[in-house]
N, C-alpha and C positions, 0 to 999 in steps of 0.2 A: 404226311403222318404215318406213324406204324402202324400195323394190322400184325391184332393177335386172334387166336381162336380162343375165344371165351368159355363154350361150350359145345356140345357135339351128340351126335345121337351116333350108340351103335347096336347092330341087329345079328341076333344069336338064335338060332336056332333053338326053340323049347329043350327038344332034349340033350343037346350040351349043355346049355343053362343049369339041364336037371340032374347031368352027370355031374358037372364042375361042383356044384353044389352037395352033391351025395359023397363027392369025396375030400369034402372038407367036414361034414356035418359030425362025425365022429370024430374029433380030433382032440385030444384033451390038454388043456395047459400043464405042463408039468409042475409049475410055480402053487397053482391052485388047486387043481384037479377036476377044474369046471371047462366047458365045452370052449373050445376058440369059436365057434359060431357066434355065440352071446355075445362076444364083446363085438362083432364083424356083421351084426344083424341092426345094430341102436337098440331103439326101444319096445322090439319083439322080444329080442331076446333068442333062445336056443330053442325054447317049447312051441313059439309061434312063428319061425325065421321059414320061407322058402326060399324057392329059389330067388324069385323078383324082389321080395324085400331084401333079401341078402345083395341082390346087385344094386338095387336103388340106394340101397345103404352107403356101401363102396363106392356109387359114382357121384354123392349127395358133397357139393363145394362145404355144407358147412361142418360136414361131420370130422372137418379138422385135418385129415387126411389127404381128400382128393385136390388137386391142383386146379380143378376146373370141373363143372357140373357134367356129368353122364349122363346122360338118356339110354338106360337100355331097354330096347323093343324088343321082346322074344316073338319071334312068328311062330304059326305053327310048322314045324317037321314036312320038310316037302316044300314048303314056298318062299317064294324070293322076294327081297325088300321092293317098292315101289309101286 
């Protein structure tokens, strides 16, 4: 039989997580003139998005998007996965 990877866990660092995130968090749709966070958060939205719902969001199979389920782990700054 085939083997595929279904799913997968990956692990970032809090404060990447918090930069990637701070610099998308201002970014406005030219079409609308409402935030691209809102649409890239589900049902937080741009007022309640961080960082981790923003990634859970993006790695989430049903939000249409993703190819397969993400897990993203943020550690804390300074320590390693395991």
């Amino acid at each position: 039989g085939a083997q595929a990877v279904l799913e997968y866990q990956l692990f970032y660092r809090r404060r990447y997580a918090e930069a990637a995130f701070a610099s998308c968090q201002g970014v406005r749709l030219p079409a609308t003139g409402g935030y691209a966070i809102a649409t890239m958060c589900g049902r937080y939205g741009a007022e309640l998005c961080t960082a981790q719902r923003w990634l859970d969001f993006q790695g989430d199979k049903n939000n249409g998007l993703a190819p397969l389920q993400i897990d993203f782990q943020l550690l804390p700054n300074g320590s390693e996965p395991g």
